[in-house]
C-alpha positions, 0 to 999 in steps of 0.5 A: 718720145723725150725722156721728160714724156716717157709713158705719157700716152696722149688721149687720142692714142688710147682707144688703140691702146685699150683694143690691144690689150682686148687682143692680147687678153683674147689671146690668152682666154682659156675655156679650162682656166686654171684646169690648164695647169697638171695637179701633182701628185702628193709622190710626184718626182717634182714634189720630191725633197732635193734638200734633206734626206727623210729621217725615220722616227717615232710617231708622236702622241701628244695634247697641246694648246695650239697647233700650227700647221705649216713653218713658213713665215705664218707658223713661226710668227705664230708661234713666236707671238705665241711664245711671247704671250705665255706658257702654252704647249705648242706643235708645229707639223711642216712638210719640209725638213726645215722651217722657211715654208716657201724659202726653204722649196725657193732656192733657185738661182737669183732667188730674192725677195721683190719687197725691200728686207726691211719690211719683209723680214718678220720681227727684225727688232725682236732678233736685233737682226739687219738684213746685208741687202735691200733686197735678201737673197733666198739663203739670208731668207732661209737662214733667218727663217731658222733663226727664228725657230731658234730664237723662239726655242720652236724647234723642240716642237717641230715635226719635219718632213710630216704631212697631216693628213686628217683633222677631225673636229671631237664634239665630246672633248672640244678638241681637234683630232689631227693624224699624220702620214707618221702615224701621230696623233695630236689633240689640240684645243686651237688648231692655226691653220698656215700652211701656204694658201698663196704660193704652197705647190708647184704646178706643172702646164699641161703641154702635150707630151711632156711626159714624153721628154727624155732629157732633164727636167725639174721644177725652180722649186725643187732646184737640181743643183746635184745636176746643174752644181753651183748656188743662188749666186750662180757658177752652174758649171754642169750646165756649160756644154747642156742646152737649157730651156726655161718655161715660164716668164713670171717672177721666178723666171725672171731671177732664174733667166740670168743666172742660166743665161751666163752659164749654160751653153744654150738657153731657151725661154718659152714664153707665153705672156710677159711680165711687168718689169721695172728697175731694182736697185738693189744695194748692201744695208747701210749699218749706219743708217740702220742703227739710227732707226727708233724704236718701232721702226719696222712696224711704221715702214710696214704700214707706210709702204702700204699706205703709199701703194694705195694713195693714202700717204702722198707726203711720206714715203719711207720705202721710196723703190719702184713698187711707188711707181709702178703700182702706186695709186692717186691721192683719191681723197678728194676725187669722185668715183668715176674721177678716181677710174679716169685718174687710175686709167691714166696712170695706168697707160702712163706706167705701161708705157714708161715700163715697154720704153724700158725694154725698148731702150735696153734689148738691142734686137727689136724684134726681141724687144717687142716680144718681151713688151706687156700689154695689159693693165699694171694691176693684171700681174705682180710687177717684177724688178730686175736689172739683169733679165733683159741684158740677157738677151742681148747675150748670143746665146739666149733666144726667146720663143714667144708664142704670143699667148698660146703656149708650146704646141708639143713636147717630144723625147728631145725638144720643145714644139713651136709654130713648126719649129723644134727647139731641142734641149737637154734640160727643161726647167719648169718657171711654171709657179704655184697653184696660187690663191687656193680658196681652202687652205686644204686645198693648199695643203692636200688634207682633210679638215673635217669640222662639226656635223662633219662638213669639210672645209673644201665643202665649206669654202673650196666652191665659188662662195667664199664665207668667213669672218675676217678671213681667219675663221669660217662657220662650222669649224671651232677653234680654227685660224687661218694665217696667211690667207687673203681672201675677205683679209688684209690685202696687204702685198707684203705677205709677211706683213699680212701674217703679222697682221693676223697672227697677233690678232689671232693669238690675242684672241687665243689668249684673252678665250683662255684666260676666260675658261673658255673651251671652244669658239665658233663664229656665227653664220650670221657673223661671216655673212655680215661681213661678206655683205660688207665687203661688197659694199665696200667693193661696190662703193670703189676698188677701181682695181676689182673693175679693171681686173675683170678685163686683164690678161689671163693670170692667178690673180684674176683665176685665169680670167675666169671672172663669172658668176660669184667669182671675185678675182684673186687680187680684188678678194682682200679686205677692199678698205686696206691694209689699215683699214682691215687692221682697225676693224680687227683691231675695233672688234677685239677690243670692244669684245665684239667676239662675244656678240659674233661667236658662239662660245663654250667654256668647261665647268665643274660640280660634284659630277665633273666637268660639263659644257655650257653654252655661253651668251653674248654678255658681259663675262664669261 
């Protein structure tokens, strides 16, 4: 292959191409699908804080306006937007010591982010702040996460280190009652609900034995460095005489590999599938090039990487990395629906193939080099970028267990069991991810959210039928947001984005309720089916990804290939007509005050015998 055809794939050669992904797909198929992976417990040693020590404190009795569960990005864009509208009374319940959400548990070594900082970072322009890479590394998240509290004043209404453990839906006072593992009691007129349905808790495979293992182990999430010493930069130097397996090949796996490569002794990845991985690139921030961005710059790239990953910006292209050509779509305009299937299938093949000569070209042992190809479609996992991974196998001391599909066999007091052959460690690190993709954020968050007649929200939407308006709010539970979530929402690969996107609507919508008196919102049922009727006609009309997803490899984001019945697979779950597309609907409906025709509003009067609820119609004021 000549290095102007690389990834072309001649069409008589792609009949074999698609029997070997059904094999490696096959392979994979598990009858107990995402029943594979061990739940922990909320006292699991693996859920445990290696980072701050608990502190002790009163428990808080409080009534706010808004309450917002979870720090991460989703709660401080939140409640940034929300200090930036006005004076409301806000509380914030996170279960870290600190804000950062999924950048304060991500501190592993190599940790970055895959989308370029510039982009990724919220409200860059508000915080006058320049990222120092292309890329940010998992401290400058971290740090800037903080500073965003601090910007916003949001720590003084901060709870760390607290789990909310009901919130209960009060028909007499239109409030939220919400109780904690502290022992608080906080009313709320809102209830924002952002406590990280895509990636919140680790998880653990279900190996045989693995409780058995006597040596060290953790989880990426909940990095030792207490054992390993060092920092994200590396220089582990308490793994220089430790043999060192790491399970798992996703894009954790592929940032940690290495920084253990270069300083354990021994290093051993288990691998079961491998994942799509592409050049980075990465580079310091030019100041100069930095302080000659307009005003409204961040939101334009946001919008424009988007739009460039769906074909809908062939001629501007303001990101210009890797995510364009690994997972960038035809310019479908003109083109029919089964001209738009053959054009991605082509593409498809073109990129796999250009990804597998990639590695072929740089892993000197064919043998390893034919282990770490994927072959499956590009749109079946998250793709990874990284510019060290697979020069680490060429070290002596890397050696990668390809199990092709299956997994380990075993696990013992010493070693990791594979086809007869004992691979003994000292320490095992588990790059096994997160339960991904939850269908209720109570799910994500182990708590209860009990809404009116007492139906729960895991009643609600933790079964296969997903209903809700927008995605951000769901019958039966008034005055509740969900941010961060992707399901019927902006599909958006940049999650930050996607909160922003949210965010601003929902406090918008918060905003405008109150200045209308009005006391509590709920979303008709007619409203979400609407919209859920309207997703599948979206869905049915073209969304070539939604198709190709149901014959992909076993992974989260098609529900480990469990794809029957009303299951609509993760990645094909968002709102199907785009980022923008989702944004002017949003956008359509609260400035045409299309809230009024799809809610059932309440809002609190007075006479000489106090205050009263009254029903408010779908009309002109309120």
């Amino acid at each position: 292959m000549n290095s102007e055809n690389k990834g072309f794939v001649p069409e008589e050669e792609r009949d074999s191409l698609r029997e070997k992904y059904r094999e490696e797909r096959d392979k994979r198929l598990r009858a107990e699908g995402t029943a594979q992976y061990v739940k922990l417990d909320t006292a699991s040693e693996y859920l445990r804080d290696p980072f701050t020590p608990r502190v002790e404190r009163e428990a808080v009795r409080r009534e706010v306006d808004v309450l917002i569960l979870g720090g991460g990005f989703g709660g401080l864009t939140t409640g940034a937007l929300l200090r930036k509208s006005g004076d409301m009374e806000l509380a914030i319940i996170e279960d870290a010591g600190d804000f950062g959400g999924v950048w304060y548990w991500n501190r592993y070594p190599g940790a970055r982010c895959d989308i370029e900082s510039s982009i990724y970072f919220p409200l860059l322009e508000d915080l006058g702040y320049m990222p120092t890479e292309r890329y940010a590394r998992t401290d400058e998240i971290f740090g800037y996460a903080r500073k965003m509290g601090h910007h916003f004043d949001l720590y003084k209404d901060a709870l760390f280190q607290t789990r909310m453990t009901e919130m209960r839906w009060d028909e007499d006072s239109a409030l939220w009652q919400v109780a904690t593992d502290r022992g608080d009691q906080i009313s709320a007129r809102f209830v924002v609900l952002a406590s990280g349905v895509m990636f919140s808790r680790p998880k653990l495979p279900g190996i045989p034995g693995i409780e058995t293992f006597k040596g060290h182990s953790f989880h990426t999430s909940r990095w030792d460095y207490e054992y390993t010493g060092g920092s994200n930069l590396g220089g582990m130097t308490g793994l220089a005489d430790k043999r060192v397996a790491v399970i798992g090949t996703g894009a954790t796996a592929i940032q940690v590999v290495p920084r253990v490569a270069a300083d354990a002794k021994e290093m051993v990845l288990v691998q079961r599938t491998p994942s799509i991985l592409d050049a980075r690139g990465n580079r310091p921030t030019d100041p100069q090039w930095w302080s000659s961005l307009p005003k409204g710059w961040q939101e334009d790239r946001q919008m424009n990487f988007d739009l460039v990953l769906e074909g809908k910006s062939p001629d501007r292209n303001l990101i210009d990395d890797q995510w364009k050509e690994v997972w960038g779509r035809p310019d479908a305009s003109s083109m029919s629906p089964d001209e738009v299937v053959e054009a991605m299938e082509a593409l498809d093949f073109q990129q796999m193939e250009r990804i597998r000569h990639r590695i072929a070209e740089i892993v000197e042992d064919p043998e390893t080099a034919a282990g770490l190809m994927p072959y499956y479609g590009r749109f079946c996992k998250r793709p990874c970028f990284s510019d060290e991974y697979l020069q680490a196998f060429n070290q002596p001391n890397v050696t990668l267990v390809d199990t092709d599909g299956r997994g380990p066999d075993r696990i013992s007091e010493n070693a990791i069991h594979f086809d007869g052959v004992a691979y003994e460690v000292d320490c095992i690190v588990y790059a096994t991810g997160f339960e991904s993709f939850a269908t209720s954020p109570s799910q994500s968050g182990r708590y209860n959210v009990i809404g009116r007649g007492g139906i729960t929200l895991d009643e609600k939407l933790g079964r296969n039928e997903y209903y809700s308006l927008h995605g951000l709010y769901t019958h039966g539970f008034p005055n509740m947001f969900m941010v961060g979530n992707s399901r019927q929402s902006a599909p958006t690969f940049n999650i930050p984005f996607r909160m922003h996107i949210q965010a601003s609507h929902v406090v918008e919508l918060i905003t405008t309720l109150v200045d209308s008196g009005v006391t509590s919102m709920e979303v008709k049922r007619e409203a979400e089916l609407a919209w859920d009727a309207h997703m599948a006609e979206l869905r049915l009309s073209g969304a070539p990804i939604a198709k190709s997803v149901q014959e992909c490899t076993p992974s989260y984001y098609n529900n480990e290939g469990n794809t029957s019945g009303n299951i609509v697979p993760a990645i094909a779950a968002g709102y199907p007509g785009g980022t923008l597309g989702f944004r002017k609907q949003i956008d359509a409906w609260r400035a045409g005050e299309r809230f009024r025709e799809d809610m059932l509003l309440t809002t609190s009067s007075s006479d000489s015998r106090g205050s009263v609820l009254a029903s408010v119609q779908p009309q002109r004021g309120i």
